[in-house]
PAGU-645800 format. One record per residue (C-alpha): x, y, z; residue in one letter. Coordinates in pm, whole numbers, plus 50000, padded with zeros to 5 digits. Layout:
N
XYZA ...
This chain:
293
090670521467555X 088460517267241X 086210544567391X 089030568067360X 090340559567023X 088070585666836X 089440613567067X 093400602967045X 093070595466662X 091420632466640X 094660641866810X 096830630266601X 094850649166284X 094960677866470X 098310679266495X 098930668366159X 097550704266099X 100050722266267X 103240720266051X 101490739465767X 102140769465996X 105530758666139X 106850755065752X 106140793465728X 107430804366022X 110460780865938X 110830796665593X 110970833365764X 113700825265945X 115670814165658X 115200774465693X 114800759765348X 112370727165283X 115150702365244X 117160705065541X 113800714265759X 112270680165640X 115350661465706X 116020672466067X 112920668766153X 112400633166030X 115950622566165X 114850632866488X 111560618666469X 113500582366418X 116500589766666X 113840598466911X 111770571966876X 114160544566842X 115500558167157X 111760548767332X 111700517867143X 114880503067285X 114490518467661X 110740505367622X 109860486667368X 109630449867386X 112410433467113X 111100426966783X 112440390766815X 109970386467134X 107120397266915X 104940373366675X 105840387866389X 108220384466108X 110950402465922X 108840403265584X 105990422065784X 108640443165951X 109800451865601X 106450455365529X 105740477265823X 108990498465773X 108280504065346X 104820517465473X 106780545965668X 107520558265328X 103990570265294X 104210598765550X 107560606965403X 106180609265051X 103060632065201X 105230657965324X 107620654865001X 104360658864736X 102600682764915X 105620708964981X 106790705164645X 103010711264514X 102970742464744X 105340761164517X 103170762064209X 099700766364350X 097750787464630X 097680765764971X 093410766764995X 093910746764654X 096700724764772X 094570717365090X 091630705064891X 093670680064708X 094780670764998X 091450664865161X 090480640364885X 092670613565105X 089330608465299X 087470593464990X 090800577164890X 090960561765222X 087250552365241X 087670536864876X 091120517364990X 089450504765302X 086680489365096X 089000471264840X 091080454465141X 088110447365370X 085750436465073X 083000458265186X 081370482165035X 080980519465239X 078130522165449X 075510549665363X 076410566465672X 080310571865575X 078780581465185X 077380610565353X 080440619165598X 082290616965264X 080550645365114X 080200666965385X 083880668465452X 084150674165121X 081690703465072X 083100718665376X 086470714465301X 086110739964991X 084650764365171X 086870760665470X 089970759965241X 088280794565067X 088790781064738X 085480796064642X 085350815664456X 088730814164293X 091090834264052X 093620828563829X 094830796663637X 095920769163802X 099510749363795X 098280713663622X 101310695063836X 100790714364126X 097380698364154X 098820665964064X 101060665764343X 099300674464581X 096240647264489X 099750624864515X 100590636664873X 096470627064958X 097270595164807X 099650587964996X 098190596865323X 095450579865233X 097820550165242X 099360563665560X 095850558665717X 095490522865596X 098820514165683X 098500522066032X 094890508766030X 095380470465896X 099790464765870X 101490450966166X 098490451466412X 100460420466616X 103100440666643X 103550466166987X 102280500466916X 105350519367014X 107370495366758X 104830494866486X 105450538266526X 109100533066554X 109290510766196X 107180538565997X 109180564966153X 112230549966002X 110860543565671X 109740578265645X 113350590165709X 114620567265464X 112570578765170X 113310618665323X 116670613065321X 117320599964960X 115140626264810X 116090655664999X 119490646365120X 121370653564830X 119940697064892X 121950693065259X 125160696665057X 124130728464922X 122890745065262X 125360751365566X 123640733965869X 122380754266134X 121000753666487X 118050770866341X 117400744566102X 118010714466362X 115910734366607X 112880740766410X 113210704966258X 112730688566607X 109440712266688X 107690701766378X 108720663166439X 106830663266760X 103720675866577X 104100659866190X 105490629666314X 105540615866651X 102540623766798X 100220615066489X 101890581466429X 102280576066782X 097750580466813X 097220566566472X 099090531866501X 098100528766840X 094360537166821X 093340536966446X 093170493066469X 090250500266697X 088350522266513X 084930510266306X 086510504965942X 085560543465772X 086210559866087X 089300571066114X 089450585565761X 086960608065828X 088200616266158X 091820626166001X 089540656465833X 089970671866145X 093280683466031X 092270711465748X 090180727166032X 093280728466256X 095380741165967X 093040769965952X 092920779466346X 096730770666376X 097450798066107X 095520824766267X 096870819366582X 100120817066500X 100400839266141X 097510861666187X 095620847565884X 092010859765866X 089650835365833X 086300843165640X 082580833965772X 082850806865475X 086010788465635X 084320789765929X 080980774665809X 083500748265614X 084930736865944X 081780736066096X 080570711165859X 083590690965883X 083040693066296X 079570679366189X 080800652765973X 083580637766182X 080650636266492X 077960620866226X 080740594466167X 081580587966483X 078720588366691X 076470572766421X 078430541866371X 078560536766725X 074990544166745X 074650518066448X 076650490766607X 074990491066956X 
């Protein structure tokens, strides 16, 4: 099973990568952010509370408590706030800059690891580090760029890496006594909670439609249930630095999702930027074990 964590955590970036593309196609059919963020998290918790109570064992039969459910359930909002920062950043500034921000979640995460573990980085993830990062701005194309720049759109969108950076070490170090399927379950509700107060109140302004309810469950498969169902379950048994850098994986899926799907061209730079995060995310991977054994 821990052999197997690298490639199911990839997974889980991977498809992390995909709702960039659904939000567009979404937003061509008519479906506005609010109500597409809401459906989509309400079915992500409806669907997996549904698995957690036909499943699941019963929280009471776990050793755990309610504060670290709480605990568990606040650090939900994390994912919620990701998608809410990062969407709201999107209207002020080009995506290639929003997805650079965005990127800086695997230093963020790195950096957050090392505070709760006490432990410095090793060299090894230093130099992951700035690989993804050198070949996440040429794989985002933000070189070279034109035009000024939206000062809070940048903000935000650093905010939504922050807060998947916390996403990461959420699912990494809260609630690791706790079943997998639950542990996914209690983040998938706090995510809804946090959707639901900000966004909620935009649901009385749009009529609700099947289009709305229909895209919302496609992109909860891919920006919520499958990447919190790999991450909770297979992030505790990665090497601590890991599984940030492997969550790079999703820019690089961004990329080849929108050309599949929106007929995006994609320079020789992008492509020489995911390369070098392809490079990275092995470096990390296979290195540590290598470095471990």
């Amino acid at each position: 099973m821990k052999k197997l964590a690298p490639f199911f955590v990839a997974i889980g970036a991977i498809s992390y990568g995909i709702p960039a593309s659904l939000f567009k196609l979404a937003g061509r059919d008519g479906v506005a952010n609010g109500p597409l963020l809401f459906w989509s998290f309400l079915i992500s918790a409806v669907v997996l509370t549904a698995i957690h109570l036909v499943r699941g064992p019963r929280l009471s039969a776990q050793a755990t408590s309610w504060r670290q459910i709480l605990l568990v359930t606040a650090a939900g909002t994390a994912s919620g706030l990701t998608n809410t920062f990062y969407i709201t950043a999107l209207r002020s500034i080009p995506v290639a800059v929003a997805a650079v921000m965005l990127m800086q979640s695997v230093w963020l995460s790195v950096l957050l690891g090392a505070v709760i573990h006490h432990r410095w980085p090793s060299r090894l993830q230093v130099i992951s580090i700035v690989l993804v990062l050198g070949g996440t701005v040429l794989a985002a194309g933000l070189l070279p760029l034109t035009g000024s720049l939206s000062l809070a759109g940048v903000l935000l969108s650093f905010l939504a890496a922050v807060a998947y950076a916390a996403t990461l070490q959420a699912t990494a170090n809260l609630g690791n006594n706790l079943d997998p399927l639950s542990k996914t379950w209690l983040m998938a509700v706090g995510a809804f909670i946090l959707i639901a107060i900000v966004w909620g109140p935009q649901l009385l302004q749009v009529p609700l439609t099947g289009t709305a309810v229909g895209w919302g469950a496609l992109v909860a498969v891919f920006s919520m249930i499958l990447p919190l169902a790999c991450y909770s379950i297979f992030m505790p048994r990665l090497l601590p630095g890991v599984g940030p850098v492997l969550s790079s994986l999703e820019l690089p899926a961004s990329i080849a999702v929108a050309f599949l799907l929106l007929g995006e061209q994609v320079s020789i730079s992008q492509l020489l930027g995911v390369l070098v995060i392809i490079g990275a995310v092995t470096l990390s991977n296979v290195g540590s074990r290598l470095w471990h054994h």
